[in-house]
C-alpha positions as CSV (number, residue, x, y, z in Angstrom):
1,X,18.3,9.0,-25.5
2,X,15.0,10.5,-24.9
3,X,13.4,9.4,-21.7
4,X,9.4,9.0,-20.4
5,X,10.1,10.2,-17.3
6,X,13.2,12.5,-15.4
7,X,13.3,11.8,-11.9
8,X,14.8,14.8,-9.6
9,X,16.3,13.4,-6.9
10,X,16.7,10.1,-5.6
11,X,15.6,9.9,-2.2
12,X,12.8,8.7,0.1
13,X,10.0,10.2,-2.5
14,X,11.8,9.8,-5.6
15,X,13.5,6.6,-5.4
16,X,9.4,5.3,-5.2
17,X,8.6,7.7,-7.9
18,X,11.5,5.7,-9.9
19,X,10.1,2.3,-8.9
20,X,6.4,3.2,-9.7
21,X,6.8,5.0,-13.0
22,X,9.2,2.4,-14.4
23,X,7.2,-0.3,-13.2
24,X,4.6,0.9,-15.5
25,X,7.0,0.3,-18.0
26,X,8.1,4.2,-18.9
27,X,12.0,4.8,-19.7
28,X,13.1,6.7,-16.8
29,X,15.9,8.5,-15.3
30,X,16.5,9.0,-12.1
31,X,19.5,11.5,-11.2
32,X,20.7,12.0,-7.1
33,X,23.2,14.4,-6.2
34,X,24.7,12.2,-3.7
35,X,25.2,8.3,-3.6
36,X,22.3,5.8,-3.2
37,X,20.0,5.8,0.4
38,X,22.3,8.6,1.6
39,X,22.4,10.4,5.1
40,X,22.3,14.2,3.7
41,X,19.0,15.0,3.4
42,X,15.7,13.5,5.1
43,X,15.4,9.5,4.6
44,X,18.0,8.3,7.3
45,X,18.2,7.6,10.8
46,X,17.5,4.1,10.8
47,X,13.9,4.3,11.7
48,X,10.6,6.2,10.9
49,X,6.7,6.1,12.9
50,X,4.3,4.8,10.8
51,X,1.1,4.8,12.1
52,X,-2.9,5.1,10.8
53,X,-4.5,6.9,13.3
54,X,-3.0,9.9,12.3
55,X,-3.3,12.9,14.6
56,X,-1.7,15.3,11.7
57,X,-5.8,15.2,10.2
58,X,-7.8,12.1,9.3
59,X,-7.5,13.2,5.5
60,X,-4.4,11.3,5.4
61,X,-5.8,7.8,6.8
62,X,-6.6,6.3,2.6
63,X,-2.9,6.9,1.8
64,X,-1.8,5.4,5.4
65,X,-3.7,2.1,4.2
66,X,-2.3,2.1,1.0
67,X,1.3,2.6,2.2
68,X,0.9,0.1,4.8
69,X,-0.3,-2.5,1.6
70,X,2.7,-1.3,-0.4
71,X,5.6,-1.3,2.0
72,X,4.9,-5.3,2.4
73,X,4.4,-5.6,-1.2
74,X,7.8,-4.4,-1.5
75,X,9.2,-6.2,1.2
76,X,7.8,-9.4,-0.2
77,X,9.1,-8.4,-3.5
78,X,12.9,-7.6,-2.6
79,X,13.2,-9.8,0.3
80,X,13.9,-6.7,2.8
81,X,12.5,-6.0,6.2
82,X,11.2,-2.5,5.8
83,X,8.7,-2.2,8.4
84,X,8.2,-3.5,12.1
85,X,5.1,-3.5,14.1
86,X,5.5,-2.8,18.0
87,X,2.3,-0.9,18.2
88,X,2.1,2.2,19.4
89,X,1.6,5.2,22.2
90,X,0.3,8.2,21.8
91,X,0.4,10.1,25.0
92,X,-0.5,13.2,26.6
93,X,-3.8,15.0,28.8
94,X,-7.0,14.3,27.1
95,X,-7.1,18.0,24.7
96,X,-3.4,18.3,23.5
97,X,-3.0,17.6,19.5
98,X,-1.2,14.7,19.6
99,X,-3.9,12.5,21.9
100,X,-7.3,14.3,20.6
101,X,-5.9,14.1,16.9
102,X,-5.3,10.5,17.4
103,X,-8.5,9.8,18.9
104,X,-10.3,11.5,15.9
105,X,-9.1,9.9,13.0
106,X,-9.7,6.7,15.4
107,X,-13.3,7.0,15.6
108,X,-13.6,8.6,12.1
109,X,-11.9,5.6,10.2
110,X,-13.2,2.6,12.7
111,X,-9.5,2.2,13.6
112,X,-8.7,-0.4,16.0
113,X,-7.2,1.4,19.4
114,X,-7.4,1.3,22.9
115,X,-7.5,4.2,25.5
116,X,-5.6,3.7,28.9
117,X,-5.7,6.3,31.8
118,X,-2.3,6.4,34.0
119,X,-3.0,3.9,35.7
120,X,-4.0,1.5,33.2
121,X,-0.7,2.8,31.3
122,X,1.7,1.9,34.2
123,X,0.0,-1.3,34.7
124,X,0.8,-2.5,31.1
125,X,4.0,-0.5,30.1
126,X,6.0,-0.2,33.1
127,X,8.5,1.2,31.9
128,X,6.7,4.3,31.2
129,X,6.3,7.2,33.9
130,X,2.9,9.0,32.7
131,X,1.5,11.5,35.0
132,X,-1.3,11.4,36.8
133,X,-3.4,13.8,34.1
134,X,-2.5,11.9,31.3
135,X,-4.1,9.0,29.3
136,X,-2.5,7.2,25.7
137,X,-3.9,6.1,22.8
138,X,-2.9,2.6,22.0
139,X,-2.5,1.3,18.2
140,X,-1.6,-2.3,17.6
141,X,-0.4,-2.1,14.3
142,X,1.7,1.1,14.4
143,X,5.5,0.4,14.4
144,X,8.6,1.2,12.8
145,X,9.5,1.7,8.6
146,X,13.2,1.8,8.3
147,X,14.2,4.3,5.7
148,X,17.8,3.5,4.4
149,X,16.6,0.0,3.5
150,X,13.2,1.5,2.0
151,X,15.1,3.6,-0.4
152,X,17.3,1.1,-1.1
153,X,14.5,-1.7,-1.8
154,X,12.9,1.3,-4.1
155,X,16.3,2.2,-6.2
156,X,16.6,-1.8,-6.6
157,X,13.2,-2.1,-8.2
158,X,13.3,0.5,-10.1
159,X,16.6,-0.5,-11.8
160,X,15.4,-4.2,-12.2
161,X,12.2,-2.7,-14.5
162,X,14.7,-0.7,-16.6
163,X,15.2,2.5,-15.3
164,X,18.8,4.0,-15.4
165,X,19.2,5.6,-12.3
166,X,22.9,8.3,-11.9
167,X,24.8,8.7,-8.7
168,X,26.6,11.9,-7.3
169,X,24.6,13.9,-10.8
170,X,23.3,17.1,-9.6
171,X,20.7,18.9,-11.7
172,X,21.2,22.5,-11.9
173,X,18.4,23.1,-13.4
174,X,15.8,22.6,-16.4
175,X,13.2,24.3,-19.2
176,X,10.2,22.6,-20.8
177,X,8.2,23.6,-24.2
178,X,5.8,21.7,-26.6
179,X,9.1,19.3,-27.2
180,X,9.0,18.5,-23.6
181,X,11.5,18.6,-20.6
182,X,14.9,19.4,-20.6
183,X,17.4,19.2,-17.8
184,X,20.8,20.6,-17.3
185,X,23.2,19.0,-15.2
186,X,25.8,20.6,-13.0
187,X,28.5,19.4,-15.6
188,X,26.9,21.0,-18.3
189,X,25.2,17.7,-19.7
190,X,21.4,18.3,-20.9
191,X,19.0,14.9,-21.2
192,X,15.1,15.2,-21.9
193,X,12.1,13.5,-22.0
194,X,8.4,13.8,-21.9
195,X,7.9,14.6,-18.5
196,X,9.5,15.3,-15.0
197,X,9.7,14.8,-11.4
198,X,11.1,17.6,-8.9
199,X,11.7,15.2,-5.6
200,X,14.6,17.2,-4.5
201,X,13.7,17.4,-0.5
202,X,15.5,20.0,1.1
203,X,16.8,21.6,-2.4
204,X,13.5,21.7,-4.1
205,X,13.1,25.2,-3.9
206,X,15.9,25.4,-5.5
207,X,14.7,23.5,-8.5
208,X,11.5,25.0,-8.7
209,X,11.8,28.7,-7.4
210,X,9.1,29.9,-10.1
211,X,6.8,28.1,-7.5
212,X,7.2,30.7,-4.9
213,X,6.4,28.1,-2.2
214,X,6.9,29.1,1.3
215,X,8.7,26.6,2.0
216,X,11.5,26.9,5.0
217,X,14.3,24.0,5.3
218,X,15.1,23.0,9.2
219,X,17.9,21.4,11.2
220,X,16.5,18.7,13.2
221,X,18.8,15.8,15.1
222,X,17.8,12.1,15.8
223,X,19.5,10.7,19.4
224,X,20.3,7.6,20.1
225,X,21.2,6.6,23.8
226,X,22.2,3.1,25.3
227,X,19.4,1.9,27.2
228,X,19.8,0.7,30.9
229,X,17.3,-1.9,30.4
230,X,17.5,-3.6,27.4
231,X,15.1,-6.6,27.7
232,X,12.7,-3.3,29.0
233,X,12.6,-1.6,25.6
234,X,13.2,-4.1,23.2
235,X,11.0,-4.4,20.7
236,X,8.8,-7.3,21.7
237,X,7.8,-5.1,24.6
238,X,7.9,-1.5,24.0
239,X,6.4,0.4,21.5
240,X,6.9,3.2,19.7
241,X,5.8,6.0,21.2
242,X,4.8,10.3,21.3
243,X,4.4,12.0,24.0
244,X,3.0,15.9,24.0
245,X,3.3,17.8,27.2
246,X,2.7,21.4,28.8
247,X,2.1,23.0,24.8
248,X,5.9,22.1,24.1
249,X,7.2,20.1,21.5
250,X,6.0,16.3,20.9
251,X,8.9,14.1,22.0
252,X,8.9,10.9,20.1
253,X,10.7,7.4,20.6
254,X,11.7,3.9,19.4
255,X,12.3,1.1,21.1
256,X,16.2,-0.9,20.8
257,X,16.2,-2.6,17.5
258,X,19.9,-3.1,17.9
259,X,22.0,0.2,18.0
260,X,20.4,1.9,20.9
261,X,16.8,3.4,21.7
262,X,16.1,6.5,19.5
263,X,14.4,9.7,20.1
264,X,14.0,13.1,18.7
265,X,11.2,16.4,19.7
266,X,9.5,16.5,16.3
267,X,9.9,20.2,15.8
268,X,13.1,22.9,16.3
269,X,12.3,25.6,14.8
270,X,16.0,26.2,13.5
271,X,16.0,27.4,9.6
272,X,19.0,25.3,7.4
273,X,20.7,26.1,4.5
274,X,20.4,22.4,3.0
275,X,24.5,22.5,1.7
276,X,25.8,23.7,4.8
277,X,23.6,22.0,7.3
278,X,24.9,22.0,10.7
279,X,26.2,18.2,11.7
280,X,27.4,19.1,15.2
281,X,25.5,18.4,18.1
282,X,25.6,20.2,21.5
283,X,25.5,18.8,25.3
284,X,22.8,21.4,25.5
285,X,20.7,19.1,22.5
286,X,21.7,15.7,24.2
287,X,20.5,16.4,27.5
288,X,17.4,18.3,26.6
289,X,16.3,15.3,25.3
290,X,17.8,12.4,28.1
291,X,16.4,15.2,30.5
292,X,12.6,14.1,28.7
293,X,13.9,10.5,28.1
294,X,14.4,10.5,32.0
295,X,11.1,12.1,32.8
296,X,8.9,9.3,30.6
297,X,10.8,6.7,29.9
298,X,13.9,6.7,32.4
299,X,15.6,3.5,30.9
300,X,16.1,4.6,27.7
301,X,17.9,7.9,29.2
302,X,21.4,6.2,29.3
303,X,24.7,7.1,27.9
304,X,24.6,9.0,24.7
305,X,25.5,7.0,21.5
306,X,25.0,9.3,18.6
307,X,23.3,11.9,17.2
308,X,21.6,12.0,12.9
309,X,21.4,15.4,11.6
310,X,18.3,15.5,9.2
311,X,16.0,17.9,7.6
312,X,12.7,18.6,7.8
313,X,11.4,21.0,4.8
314,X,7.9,22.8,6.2
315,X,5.0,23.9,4.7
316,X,3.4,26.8,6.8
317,X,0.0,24.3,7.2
318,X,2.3,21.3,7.3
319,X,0.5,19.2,4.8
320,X,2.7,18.1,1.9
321,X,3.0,19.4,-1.7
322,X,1.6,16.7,-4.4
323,X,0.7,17.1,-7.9
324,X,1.1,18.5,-11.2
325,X,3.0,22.4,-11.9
326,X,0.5,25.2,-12.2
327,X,2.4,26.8,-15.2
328,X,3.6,23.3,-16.9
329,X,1.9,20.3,-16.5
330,X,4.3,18.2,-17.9
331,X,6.0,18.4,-14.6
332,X,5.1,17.1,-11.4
333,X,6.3,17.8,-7.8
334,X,6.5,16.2,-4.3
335,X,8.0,17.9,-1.8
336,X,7.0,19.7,1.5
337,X,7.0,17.0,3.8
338,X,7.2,18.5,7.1
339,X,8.6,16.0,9.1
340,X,6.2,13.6,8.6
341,X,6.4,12.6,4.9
342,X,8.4,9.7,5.3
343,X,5.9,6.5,5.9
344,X,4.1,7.7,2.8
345,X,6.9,7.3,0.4
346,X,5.2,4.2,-1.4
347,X,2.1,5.8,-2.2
348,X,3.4,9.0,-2.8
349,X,5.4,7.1,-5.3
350,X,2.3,5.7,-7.1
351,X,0.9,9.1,-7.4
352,X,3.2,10.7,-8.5
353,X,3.7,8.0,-11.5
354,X,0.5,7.9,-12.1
355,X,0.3,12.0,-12.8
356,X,3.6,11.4,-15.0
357,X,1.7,8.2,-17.4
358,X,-1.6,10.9,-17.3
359,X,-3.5,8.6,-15.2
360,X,-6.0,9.8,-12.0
361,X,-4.1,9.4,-9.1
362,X,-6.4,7.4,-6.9
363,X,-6.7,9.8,-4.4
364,X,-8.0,13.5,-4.2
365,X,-4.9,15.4,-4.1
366,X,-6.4,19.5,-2.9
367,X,-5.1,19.3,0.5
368,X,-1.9,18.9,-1.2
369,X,-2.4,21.4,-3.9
370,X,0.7,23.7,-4.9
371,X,-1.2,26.4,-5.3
372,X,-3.2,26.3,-2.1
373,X,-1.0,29.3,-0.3
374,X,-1.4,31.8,-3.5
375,X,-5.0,30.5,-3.9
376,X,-6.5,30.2,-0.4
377,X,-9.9,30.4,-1.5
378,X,-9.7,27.4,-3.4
379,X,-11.4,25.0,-0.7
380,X,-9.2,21.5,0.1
381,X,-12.0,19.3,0.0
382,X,-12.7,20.4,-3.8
383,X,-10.4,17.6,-4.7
């Protein structure tokens, strides 16, 4: 059978790429190396930020509101909870990235918020220990997106519009010409179609090393600690939560939606060979994080529950990789997502569907561009 579309990977990003391009009524295959909403790569750990006022750059505030419109469209449509909103706090002195980044694309956008010196910040969240420099940005409807059951909710509406999607079939690689796209998998197998979709997260280099993107894969580990006060950081009354101190890394929090209060430093700085990822976890991890648990939010620094290996796969700029392949256009790619990519999966989905039909994407895609780090002086507004 000759497909419309090959999906690469089966994911966060290409289990909405499924959804989207088969929902436009295209044949599609989606192939996944490992078993459906799996917890090898980047879309596990239970729960993800998602948030408009986006410190990263205001650039990204037009795909926020569009994810934030398609994640309920999907959770109306498969009867799933996949988001949560607690609000959220975004805290740290006035000039550090995470608090004057949130302010901006605040006051660029027209974004609801709120701004709450230490005082003001004790006086609401009590459970919070901000020092006496420090201020948070407040945003009502920041919250939680839960990944495992967004994949999920994605793989189950793309199957229901037709597409065939194949479990524990790892692509080793492919070739396209004026015939279209052909992939190999691992077993020898070849299927084609008209187009293609590298999604492959942590292995998309590998897929795509004609690219040359500087990409660089990293270990990072989700905690999850038993919280002393439970009524305290339940969701109803804590929300989620950054917190950027002294130029270090942004430490960043849930509250208990049921197995413990999560938190993580966004950031490690640890390269990862994506098959060999390193699952163990060290005292010296757990307590560097209670020890900041303690120092913000003291009730969520109780006994250590668990820890969720993940990977983050960086772009030196940190903005994401999204759109059609330099040399062949019949292909396009999404990858790159630095830590942050997660919340976006629904639109990134659409995009990317739409480049596979031919269609304009909806949104100006050059701060994305794959060719922006061979072609600096192309400039990222030029759309």
């Amino acid at each position: 059978m000759r497909y419309d579309a090959i999906v690469l990977g089966l994911g966060g990003m290409g289990s909405a790429v499924a959804a989207h391009a088969a929902q436009r009524g295209m044949r599609v295959l989606g192939l996944e190396r490992f078993g459906p909403a799996h917890a090898h790569g980047s879309s596990h750990g239970r729960t993800r930020i998602i948030r408009q006022a986006y410190f990263e750059s205001p650039d990204y505030v037009p795909l926020l509101r569009r994810a934030y419109a398609l994640w309920d469209a999907l959770a109306a449509r498969t009867g799933t909870v996949l988001r949560a909103q607690t609000g959220g706090l975004f805290v740290g002195r006035p000039e550090t990235p995470v608090v004057a980044g949130t302010l901006a694309s605040a006051l660029r956008w027209q974004l609801a918020h709120e701004v709450y010196d230490a005082g003001e910040l004790r006086r609401r969240y009590p459970m919070v220990t901000p020092r006496d420099d420090e201020i948070g940005v407040y945003e009502a409807i920041a919250g939680a997106v839960f990944p495992e059951a967004g994949v999920q909710a994605h793989l189950d509406v793309a199957a229901d519009a037709g597409a065939e999607l194949r479990f524990g079939a790892p692509a080793a690689g492919w070739d396209a010409g004026e015939g279209g796209v052909h992939v190999t998998l691992a077993d020898g197998a070849r299927v084609e179609a008209e187009r293609l979709a590298i999604c492959a997260g942590p292995w998309f280099s590998r897929l795509a090393p004609e690219l040359e993107l500087p990409l660089k894969v990293e270990r990072n580990v989700q905690f999850f600690f038993a919280p002393l006060d439970r009524d305290a950081l339940s969701p109803e009354r804590m929300p989620i939560y950054g917190l950027q101190r002294d130029g270090g890394r942004l430490l960043y929090g849930f509250p208990d939606f049921g197995e413990g209060v999560k938190a993580a430093f966004h950031g490690s700085g640890v390269e990862a060979d994506p098959d060999a990822l390193d699952r163990s976890v060290s005292e010296n991890e757990i307590a560097e994080v209670r020890d900041a648990l303690a120092e913000f939010v003291p009730a969520a620094a109780g006994a250590f529950l668990r820890a969720a290996p993940c990977m983050y796969t960086n772009t030196p700029d940190e903005h994401f990789v999204i759109g059609l392949h330099p040399q062949v256009p019949q292909v396009a790619i999404a990858g790159g997502f630095s830590g942050h990519g997660y919340k976006f999966t629904p639109v990134v989905g659409e995009i990317v569907a739409a480049l596979l039909a031919g269609d304009d994407p909806g949104f100006p895609l050059a701060l994305f561009s794959p060719t922006r780090f061979t072609n600096p002086s192309v400039p990222a507004d030029s759309a």
